[in-house]
N, C-alpha and C positions, 0 to 999 in steps of 0.2 A: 145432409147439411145444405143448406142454402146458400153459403155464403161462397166468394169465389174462389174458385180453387188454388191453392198456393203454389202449384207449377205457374199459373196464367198470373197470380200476382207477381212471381220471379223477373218472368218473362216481360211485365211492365216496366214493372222497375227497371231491369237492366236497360231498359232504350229508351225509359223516361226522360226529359228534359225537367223533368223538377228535381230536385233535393230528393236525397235518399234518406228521410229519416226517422227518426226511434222508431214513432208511432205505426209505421210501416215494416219497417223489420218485428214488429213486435208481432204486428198481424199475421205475418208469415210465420210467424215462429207457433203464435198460437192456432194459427188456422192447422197447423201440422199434427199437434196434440193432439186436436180434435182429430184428425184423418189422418191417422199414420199408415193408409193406403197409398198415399200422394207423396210420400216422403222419396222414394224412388224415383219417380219424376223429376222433382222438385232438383234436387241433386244433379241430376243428369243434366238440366238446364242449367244448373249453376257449374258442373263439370264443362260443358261446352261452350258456357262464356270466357272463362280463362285464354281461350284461344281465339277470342275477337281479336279482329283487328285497331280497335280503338279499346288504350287502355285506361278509359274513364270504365267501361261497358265489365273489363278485367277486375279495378279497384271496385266497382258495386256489387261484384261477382261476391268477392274476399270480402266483404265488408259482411254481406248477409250469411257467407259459410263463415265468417268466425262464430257470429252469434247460434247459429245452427249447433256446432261442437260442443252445446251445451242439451243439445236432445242426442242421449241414446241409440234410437233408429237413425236419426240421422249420420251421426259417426259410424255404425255398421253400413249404411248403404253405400259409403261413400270409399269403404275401403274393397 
């Protein structure tokens, strides 16, 4: 696949200064469909934001794993 990999979009997001939204979590969500190699990753960076220190970084964490807990792989990587 070409498109960018949904750890590296996580990872944006979280320290992005724009708006966190749909359109964006949607991508993630679908980029993951497509590559449910990346789903482990992806997780782990969103497991290691929860313990930023700035809890704007925390709320875009939970914001993109709520929507995640609706893929399968994803709910088993994370547990």
């Amino acid at each position: 696949l070409g498109a960018t990999p949904a750890p590296e979009l996580v990872r944006n997001a979280l320290h992005s200064s724009t708006n966190l939204d749909f359109p964006l979590i949607t991508e993630i969500c679908d980029r993951l469909e497509n590559a449910p190699g990346e789903v482990a990753e992806t997780v782990r960076s969103l497991v290691f934001a929860f313990g930023d220190a700035d809890p704007r970084v925390q709320l875009r964490a939970l914001t993109i794993s709520n929507e995640l807990m609706y893929s399968p792989d994803a709910v088993k990587a994370s547990c």
